[in-house]
N, C-alpha and C positions, 0 to 999 in steps of 0.2 A: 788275375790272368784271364784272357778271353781264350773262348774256346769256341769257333767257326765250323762250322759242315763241312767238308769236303765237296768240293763244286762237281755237279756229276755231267755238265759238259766237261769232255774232251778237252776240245780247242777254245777261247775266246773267240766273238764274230760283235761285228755292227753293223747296226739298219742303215743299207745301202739304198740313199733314194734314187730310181731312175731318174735320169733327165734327157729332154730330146736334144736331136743333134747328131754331127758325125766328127770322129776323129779327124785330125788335121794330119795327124802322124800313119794310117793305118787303112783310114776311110771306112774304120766300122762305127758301127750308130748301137753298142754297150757303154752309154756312160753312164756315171752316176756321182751323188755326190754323198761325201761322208766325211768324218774326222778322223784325224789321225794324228797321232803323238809321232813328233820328229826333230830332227835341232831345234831348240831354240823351247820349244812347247807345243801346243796343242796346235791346229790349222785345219780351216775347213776347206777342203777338196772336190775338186772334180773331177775327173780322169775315167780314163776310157778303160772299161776292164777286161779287152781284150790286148792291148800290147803295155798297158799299165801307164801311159802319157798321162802327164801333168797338162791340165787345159786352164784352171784355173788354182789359187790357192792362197788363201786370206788368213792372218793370224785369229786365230779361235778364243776362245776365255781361257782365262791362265788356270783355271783349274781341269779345264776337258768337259765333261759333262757332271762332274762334282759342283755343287754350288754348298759353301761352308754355312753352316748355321746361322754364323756372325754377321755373313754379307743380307740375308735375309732381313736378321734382327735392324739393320741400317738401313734398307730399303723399304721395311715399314715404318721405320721411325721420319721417311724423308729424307734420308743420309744419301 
């Protein structure tokens, strides 16, 4: 049986990177872009974080920002 810490954040959060530009929706210039888990799986994002618009939005790695041990062991071996 494992036994883990209790996480002493609160909330979860992820590095929100700015990007330049302005809303199409809003006309403000807070975007940024990040991941986020939603239908389907993971997708990387852009969106404006003041009215929350979707600007862009690309399927991400099927694991999120987890990379499995195994995918590694194949990717040195040239797999």
């Amino acid at each position: 049986m494992h036994a883990f810490p209790r996480p002493e954040e609160e909330y979860l959060a992820v590095e929100r990177a700015p990007v330049a530009g302005t809303c199409p929706e809003c006309g403000g210039g807070n975007l940024a872009e990040y991941p986020v888990l939603g239908e389907g799986g993971w997708w990387n994002v852009r969106k404006c974080q003041d009215c929350l618009a979707s600007l862009e939005r690309e399927r991400g790695p099927l694991f999120g920002v987890y990379v499995p041990l195994g995918l590694e062991i194949l990717r040195g071996a040239g797999g």
